[in-house]
Structures are given as structure tokens and as C-alpha cells.
N, C-alpha and C positions, 0 to 999 in steps of 0.2 A: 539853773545852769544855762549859759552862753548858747545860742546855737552856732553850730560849726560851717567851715565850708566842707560840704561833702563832693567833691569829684571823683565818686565811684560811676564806674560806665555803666550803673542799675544795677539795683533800683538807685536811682539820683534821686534828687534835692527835688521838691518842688515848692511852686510860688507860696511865700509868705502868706498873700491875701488868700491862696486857696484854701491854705491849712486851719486860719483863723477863722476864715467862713466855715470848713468842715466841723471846726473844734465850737464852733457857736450851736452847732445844728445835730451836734452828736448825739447827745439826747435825747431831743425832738426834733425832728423833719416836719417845719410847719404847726402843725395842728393837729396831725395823726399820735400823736402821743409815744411814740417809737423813733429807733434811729433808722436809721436807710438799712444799717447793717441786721436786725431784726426782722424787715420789713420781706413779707412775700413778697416774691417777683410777679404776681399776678392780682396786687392790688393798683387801683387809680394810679395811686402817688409814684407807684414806681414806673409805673406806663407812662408816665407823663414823664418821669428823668429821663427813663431810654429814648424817648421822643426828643426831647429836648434835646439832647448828647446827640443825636443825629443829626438832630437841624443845626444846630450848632457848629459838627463839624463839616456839613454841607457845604454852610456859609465861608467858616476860613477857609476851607480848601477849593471851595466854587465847583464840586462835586458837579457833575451834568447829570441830570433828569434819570439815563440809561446807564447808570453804575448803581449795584446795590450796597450798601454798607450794612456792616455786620458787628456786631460786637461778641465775641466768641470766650471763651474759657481755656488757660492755657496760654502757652508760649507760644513766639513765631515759627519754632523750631516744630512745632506741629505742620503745620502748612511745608513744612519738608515734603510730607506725605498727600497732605491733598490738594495739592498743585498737581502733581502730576496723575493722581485718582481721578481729578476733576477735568483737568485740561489736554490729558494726553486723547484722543480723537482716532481713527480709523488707521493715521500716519504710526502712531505710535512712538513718535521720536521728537525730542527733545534737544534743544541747544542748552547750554549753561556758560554762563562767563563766569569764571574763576579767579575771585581779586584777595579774596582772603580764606580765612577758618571755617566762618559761618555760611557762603556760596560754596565752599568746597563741601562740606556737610548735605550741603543743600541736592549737590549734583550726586552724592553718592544714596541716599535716602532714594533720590528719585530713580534709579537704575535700575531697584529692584521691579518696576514698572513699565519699562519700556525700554527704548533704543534712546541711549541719552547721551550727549557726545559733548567734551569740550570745545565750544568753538573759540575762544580765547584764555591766555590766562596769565597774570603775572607771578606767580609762585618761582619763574626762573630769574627775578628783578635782585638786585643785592642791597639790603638786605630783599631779602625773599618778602614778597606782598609790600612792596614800599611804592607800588604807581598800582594805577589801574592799565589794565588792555587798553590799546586803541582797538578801534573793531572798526570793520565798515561792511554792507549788506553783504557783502558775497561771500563773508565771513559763515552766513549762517544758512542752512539747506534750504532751500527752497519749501520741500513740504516736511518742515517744523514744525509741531501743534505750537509751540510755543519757545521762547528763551525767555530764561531768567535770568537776572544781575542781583546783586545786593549793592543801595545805592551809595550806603554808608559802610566802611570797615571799620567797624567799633574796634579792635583791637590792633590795628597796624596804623589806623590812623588817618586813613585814605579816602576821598569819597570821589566819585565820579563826577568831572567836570564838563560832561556832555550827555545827552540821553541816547544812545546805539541807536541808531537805525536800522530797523527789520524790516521795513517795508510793511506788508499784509500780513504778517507772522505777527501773536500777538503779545506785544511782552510784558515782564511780569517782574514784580521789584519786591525786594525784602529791602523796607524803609526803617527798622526797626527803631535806629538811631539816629534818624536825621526829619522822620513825619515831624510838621507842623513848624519847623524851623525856618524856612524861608517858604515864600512863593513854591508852586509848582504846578504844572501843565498837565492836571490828571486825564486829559483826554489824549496823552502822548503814552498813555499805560493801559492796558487791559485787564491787569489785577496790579494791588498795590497791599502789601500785608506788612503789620510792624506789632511788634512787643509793645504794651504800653508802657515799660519801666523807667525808658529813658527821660521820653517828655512827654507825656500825657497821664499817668494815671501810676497806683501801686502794681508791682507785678501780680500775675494771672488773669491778664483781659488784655487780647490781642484783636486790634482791628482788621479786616480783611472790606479792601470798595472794590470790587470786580462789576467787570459791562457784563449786562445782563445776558448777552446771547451766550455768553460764556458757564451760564447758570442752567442745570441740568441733562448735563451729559456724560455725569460720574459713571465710572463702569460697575458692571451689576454688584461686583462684591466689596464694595467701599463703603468704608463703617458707618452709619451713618450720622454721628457725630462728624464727623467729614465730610461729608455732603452738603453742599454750598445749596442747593435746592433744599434741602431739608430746612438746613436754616435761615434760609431767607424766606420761606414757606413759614415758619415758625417765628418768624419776625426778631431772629436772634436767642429766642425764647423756646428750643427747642427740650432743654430741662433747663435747671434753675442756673440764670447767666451770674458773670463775678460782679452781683449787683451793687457793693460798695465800691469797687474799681471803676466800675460807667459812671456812676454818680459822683466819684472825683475827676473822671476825665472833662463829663458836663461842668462840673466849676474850672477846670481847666482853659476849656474852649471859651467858656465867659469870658474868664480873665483874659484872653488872650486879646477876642472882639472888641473887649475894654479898653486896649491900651494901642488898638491902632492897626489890628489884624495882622497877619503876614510879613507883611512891608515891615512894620514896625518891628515885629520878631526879629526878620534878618536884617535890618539894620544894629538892633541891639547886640546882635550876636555875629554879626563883622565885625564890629567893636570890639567885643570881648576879644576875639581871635587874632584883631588885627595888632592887640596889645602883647600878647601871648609870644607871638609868633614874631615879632617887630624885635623886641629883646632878642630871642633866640638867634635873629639873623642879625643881631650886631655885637655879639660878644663870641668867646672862644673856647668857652668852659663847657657849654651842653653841646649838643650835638640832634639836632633836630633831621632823625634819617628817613624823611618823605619826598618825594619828589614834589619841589612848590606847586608845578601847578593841580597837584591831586589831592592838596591837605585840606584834611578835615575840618569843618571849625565848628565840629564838634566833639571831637577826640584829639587834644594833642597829645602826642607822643615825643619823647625825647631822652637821652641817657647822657651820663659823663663818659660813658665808655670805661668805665674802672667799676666795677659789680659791686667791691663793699661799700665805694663811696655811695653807688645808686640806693643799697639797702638804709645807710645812712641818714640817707635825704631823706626815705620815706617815712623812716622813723622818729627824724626830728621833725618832719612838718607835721606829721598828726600830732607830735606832742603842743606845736606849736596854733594848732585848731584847722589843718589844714588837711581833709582827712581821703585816704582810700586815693592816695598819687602813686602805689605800688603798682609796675606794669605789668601786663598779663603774663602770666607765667611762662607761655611760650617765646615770648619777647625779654622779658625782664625790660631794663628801665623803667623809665617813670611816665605814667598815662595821666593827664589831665581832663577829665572829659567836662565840657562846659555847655553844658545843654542850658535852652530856655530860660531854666529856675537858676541858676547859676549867676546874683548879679556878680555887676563889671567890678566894684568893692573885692569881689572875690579873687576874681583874677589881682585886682591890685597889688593883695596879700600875697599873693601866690609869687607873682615878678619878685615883691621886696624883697620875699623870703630868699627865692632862687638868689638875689643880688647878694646875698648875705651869705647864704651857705658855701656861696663860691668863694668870696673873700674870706672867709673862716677855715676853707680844708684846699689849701691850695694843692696841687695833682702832682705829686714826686715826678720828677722828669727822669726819662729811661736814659 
């Protein structure tokens, strides 16, 4: 059977070469006579993946010396909780920016922990979550332990076209769906946490790179699975980590250093988007409802504005191999997410097809 284009916003597609190196080595890992998926997390073989998976994403991302990286168990949506277990301080209060679904989650999780306060938020945009906040310092309290953002809105489409300025307040980003996709300035963040589903690895292995001075100051009653000291103390390894997940993220971060590092990522993946998104703004049939300068390029979103034509499309393009373009259910339309693994071929099919369903269901005029 054909492989598909998958544009599901996770678990997504990942690299050909990864799967084919994983599917080579499934078996045997080397010379240890097991798969990685068998393999104790406290033999050599695997100490050396989890090593290597770090130095690896060190390297792409130019990590500094004073940030710890973690490889954890679970979803980002964990780290709802122990951001503010970990980071909330003597202040006990919190900022949050509020651009979509998953930061609004984010802010109401962390309440139960402190004094937590909107200090922007686009939820009153039309449609509702279709830009991000502007913010600027004075936006946010002075004695803050922290603000949060989510830098990517996987599900409205949106991502943040500036990094807030806090000043000394230290902030903190859910990257979920957008780590590793371009360049980025990790020493403009104080914790950075992301789901691996999108671009780096299968779900249930979530990275968390926090500065170190930030590591041990969880309040007495935080679980300690939550405890950023714990598991940095534990080297990750505090019970048994989602060791076939690190170990495809490690050929992940290979393949990436392979083809050109960062640079090369968001070059490829302006590409994609700039193809995407190029159509959209010269035709009159879809309806692309993001503010240009906050789109995603790696979630498009778009609708025809008529709901059965929308349901339509999604189910002629999956029959047509084009799969998982249904939009979130809070939105309806149609989400395209085109992470990393996603080649520019893909989009290709994708454009044709949009050219084609349009010329085929022309839209009853009222």
C-alpha cells in the first residue's frame, strides 16, 4: 500500500529516512540482539540513545551550557501543572498570555496554584483566536514568578511573530508544534516545553530545556514525577522513560543535522507554507481567517465558509490520499498542518486538489 499524505496536527508524518533507519534496526539495535522497544532503560545501549538525543538536540537548537534538557513521559499538557509547582516562588503569581485552546488550559490548570492573571489575550479577535496579543513589559506585574505563551496555536492556526518582552520575569513557552522548525534564540526563554507528536518523535515523550537556577524550587507537596530536580537529578531516568520515543526523536535530530540543521528546516518549511498560503491569497473560494502577519507555517487553517461543502472536502481528499484536513472540532474547516516531515510534494497534492474541488462544487449564490 501507497503511503499517504498525513496532515493530522499529531501524531503527524515523520521523515521517510527516519522510519526506514527505525524499520532497519527494529529487530536488532546494533549488536545487542533486541529492539530499542525491549531494551532496559538502564542498559549501555540505551544510555548512549538518551545521550546522544541530547547532544543532538543541543546542537540543533544551540541549547547554552545553563539549561537542563529533559526527556519526560506524557503530554505537554502535563507541564500545565508543573510549571507552576516548579516556578511559582515566594510571589506566588503568575502572568499568562492567552492566544488559544491549549494556553487558555494552560492558565486555568495553573490557578489552582497561585495568583494567576491574564495579562493578554486574543479570545475577543473575530473569528475568536485568529491573531496573537501584542504585549509590551508593562503588560505584565512586575513581581511575576513567571509568564507563559504558547508559541504555536495548533488549532487556530496562529503563531507568535515576536518573542514578549518580560524584562527579568522569566518566560516560559509551550513549543509543542512548532520545536525544531526554524531557528530559535533559547536563551530569550527560561523553560521551553513541547509534545513530541508534531515534529520530533511518536506521542508520549514530551521535552522540557529549563535554566538551571530555575531547577529546584518545586513547593513541598509536588509529585514528584513533576519535579524538574528530580528529574534532572535522575538524568531523565527517574522510572522507565518513553524509550522508543527518545530513540526516534535521536534519528530525528540526525536527520535534521544531516540535511542542513535549522536553517535548512525553515527554509524548507517557508516553502511549504509560502505555497499554501500563496494560493489562498489569490483565489475566492477558501477563506484563510488568520491575521497574515500571525500565520502559522505550520498549521494552516482555512474553510469555504458553507460547513457541508467543508465536510465534503475532507472526505474527498482522504479518499483522494490526502488525509486527517478535518478541522478541529471547535473551529470546523479545514486544518492543514505541515510540520517538518511533511514534503513540499505534499503540499503540491494538496493545492491541486483544493484547485480542483473548487472548480468541481461551485458555492450556490444567496
Amino acid at each position: 500500500m501507497n503511503r499517504v499524505y498525513n496532515f493530522s496536527a499529531g501524531p503527524s508524518m515523520l521523515p521517510l529516512e527516519v522510519l526506514e533507519k527505525a524499520q532497519a534496526e527494529l529487530l536488532c539495535y546494533g549488536d545487542c540482539g533486541m529492539s530499542v522497544m525491549e531494551m532496559s532503560h538502564r542498559t549501555p545501549e540505551f544510555e548512549a540513545i538518551l545521550a546522544d538525543a541530547e547532544a543532538g538536540l543541543r546542537k540543533l537548537m544551540n541549547i547554552p551550557q545553563n539549561y537542563k534538557v529533559l526527556f519526560l513521559q506524557g503530554g505537554a499538557s502535563t507541564q500545565f501543572a508543573s510549571v507552576p509547582l516548579n516556578l511559582l516562588s515566594d510571589h506566588k503569581c503568575a502572568d499568562y498570555i492567552v492566544s488559544g485552546q491549549f494556553s487558555k488550559k494552560a492558565y486555568l490548570e495553573a490557578k489552582k496554584y497561585g495568583d494567576i492573571a491574564i495579562a493578554a489575550s486574543s479570545a475577543g479577535a473575530t473569528p475568536t483566536f485568529s491573531t496573537v496579543p501584542e504585549t509590551k513589559r508593562s503588560d505584565f506585574r512586575p513581581d511575576a514568578d513567571y509568564v507563559h505563551m504558547c508559541f504555536n496555536n495548533t488549532i487556530y492556526g496562529t503563531k507568535f511573530h515576536y518573542i514578549p518582552d518580560t524584562g527579568n520575569i522569566p518566560l516560559v513557552a509551550d513549543m509543542s508544534s512548532c520545536i525544531i522548525s526554524e531557528p530559535i534564540d533559547v536563551s530569550k526563554f527560561a523553560l521551553i516545553y513541547a509534545g513530541a507528536q508534531k515534529n520530533v518523535a511518536p506521542a508520549g515523550l514530551t521535552i522540557v530545556i529549563v535554566r538551571e537556577d530555575l531547577v529546584g524550587n518545586a513547593r513541598p507537596d509536588t509529585p514528584a514525577m513533576l519535579d524538574y530536580k528530580e528529574m534532572v537529578e535522575a538524568g531523565s531516568m527517574y522510572n522507565t522513560p518513553p524509550c522508543f520515543a527518545i530513540y526516534m526523536a535521536k534519528l530525528v535530530f540526525e536527520w535534521i543535522l544531516s540535511i542542513g540543521g535549522l536553517e535548512e528546516m525553515k527554509r524548507r518549511n517557508e516553502k511549504k507554507a509560502s505555497l499554501l498560503y500563496d494560493y489562498l491569497d489569490t483565489q475566492n473560494y477558501y477563506t484563510a481567517p488568520v491575521d497574515k502577519k500571525c500565520r502559522s507555517m505550520m498549521n494552516v487553517v482555512f474553510v469555504t465558509g458553507d460547513a457541508e461543502l467543508d465536510k465534503k472536502f475532507a472526505k474527498e481528499a482522504a479518499a483522494a490520499g490526502l488525509k486527517n484536513l478535518k478541522g478541529h472540532r471547535s473551529v470546523g474547516g479545514m486544518r492543514a498542518s505541515i510540520y517538518n516531515a511533511m514534503p513540499y510534494e505534499g503540499v503540491e497534492a494538496l493545492v491541486a486538489f483544493m484547485k480542483k474541488f473548487a472548480a468541481e462544487n461551485p458555492k450556490i449564490q444567496a
